[in-house]
Structure formats: structure tokens, C-alpha cells
C-alpha positions in Angstrom: 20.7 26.8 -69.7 17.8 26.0 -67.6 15.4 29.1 -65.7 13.7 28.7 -62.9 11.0 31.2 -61.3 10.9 31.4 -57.9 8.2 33.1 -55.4 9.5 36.6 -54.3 6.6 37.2 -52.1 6.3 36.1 -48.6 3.5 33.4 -47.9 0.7 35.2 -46.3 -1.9 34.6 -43.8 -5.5 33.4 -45.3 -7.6 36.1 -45.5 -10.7 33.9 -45.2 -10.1 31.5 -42.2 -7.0 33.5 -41.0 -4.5 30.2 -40.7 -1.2 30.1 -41.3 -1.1 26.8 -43.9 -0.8 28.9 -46.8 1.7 28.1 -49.8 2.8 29.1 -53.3 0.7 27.3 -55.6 1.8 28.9 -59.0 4.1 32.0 -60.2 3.8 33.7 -63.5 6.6 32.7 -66.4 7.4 36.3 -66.6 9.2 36.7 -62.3 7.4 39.0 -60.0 4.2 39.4 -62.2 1.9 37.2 -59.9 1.5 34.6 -57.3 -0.8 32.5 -56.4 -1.5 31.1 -52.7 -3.7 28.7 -51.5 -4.6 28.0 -47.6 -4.5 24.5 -46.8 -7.4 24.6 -44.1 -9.6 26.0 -46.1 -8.9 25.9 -49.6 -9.3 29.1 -50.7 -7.1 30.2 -53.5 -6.5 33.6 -54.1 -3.9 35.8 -56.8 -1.1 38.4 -55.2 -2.8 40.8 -57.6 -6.1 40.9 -56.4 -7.5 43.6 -54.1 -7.1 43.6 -50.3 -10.7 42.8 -50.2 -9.3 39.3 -51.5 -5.9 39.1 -49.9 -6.3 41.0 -46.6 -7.6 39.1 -43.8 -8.5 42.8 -42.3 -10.5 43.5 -45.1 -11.8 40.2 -46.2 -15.6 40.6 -45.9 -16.8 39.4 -42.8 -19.7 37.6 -44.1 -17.0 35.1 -46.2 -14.4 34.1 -43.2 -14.5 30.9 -41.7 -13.5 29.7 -38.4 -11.1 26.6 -39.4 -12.9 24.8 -35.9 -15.7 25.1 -37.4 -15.4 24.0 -40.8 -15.8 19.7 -39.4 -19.4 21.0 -39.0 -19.8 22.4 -42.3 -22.4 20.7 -44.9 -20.6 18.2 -47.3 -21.6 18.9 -50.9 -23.7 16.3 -52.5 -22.2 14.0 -55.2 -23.3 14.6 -58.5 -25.5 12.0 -59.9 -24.5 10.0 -62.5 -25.8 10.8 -66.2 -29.0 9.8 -67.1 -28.7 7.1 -70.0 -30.3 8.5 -73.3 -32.4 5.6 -75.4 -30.4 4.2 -78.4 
């Protein structure tokens, strides 16, 4: 006897850049509990329990969304260096 838990929730629109590549990324073990999406355009990740503030493009706080034609233009992150040998 096998279970499977599958996504009951619809996949919404992302609340931070507002694009439709969103997708189910995880369920909870227990069906219905939680979801979690993630937007493909601008990885944001985000739990079907959270707030509107957080799942709401509405209400997602202005100073957070991103415009996904503008996110070629954003700054890359710098690598992290590599570890600093320590003397023997």
C-alpha cells in the first residue's frame, strides 16, 4: 500500500515579481497542512501558510517586488573566497 500526497492548492502568481512560473516545490506528510511554492523567475520561495504580506502580490510590500526585466541588471553576488589556510 503505497500514499502519495498531492498539492490541493492552485499554483499562485509570485507575490514578489508577479510572474506566472511558480510551482509546488514541497507538501507536508500530513495532506492539506502546507505548501510550498517557488517562482522560477525570481526565486523566491514562500509557505501557503504565511501571511498575505508573503503570498499576496497585492500586499507584498512594495519596496521587495522585482520587475523580472529587470532582474539581468541586478548585481551578481560575489563568490565567497576560499578558506584561509591555518599554519600546521
Amino acid at each position: 500500500m503505497s500514499t502519495t500526497t498531492t498539492p490541493a492548492a492552485t499554483v499562485p502568481v509570485c507575490p514578489r515579481c508577479r510572474s506566472n512560473t511558480t510551482e509546488v516545490r514541497s507538501v507536508s506528510p500530513v495532506a492539506g497542512v502546507w505548501t510550498v511554492f517557488g517562482c522560477d523567475t525570481c526565486f523566491y520561495t514562500w509557505r501557503s501558510t504565511e501571511g498575505e504580506q508573503n503570498t499576496n502580490p497585492d500586499k507584498y510590500p512594495e519596496v521587495f517586488r522585482l520587475e523580472p526585466q529587470n532582474l539581468p541588471k541586478l548585481q551578481v553576488a560575489p563568490s565567497i573566497p576560499p578558506l584561509r589556510q591555518t599554519k600546521p
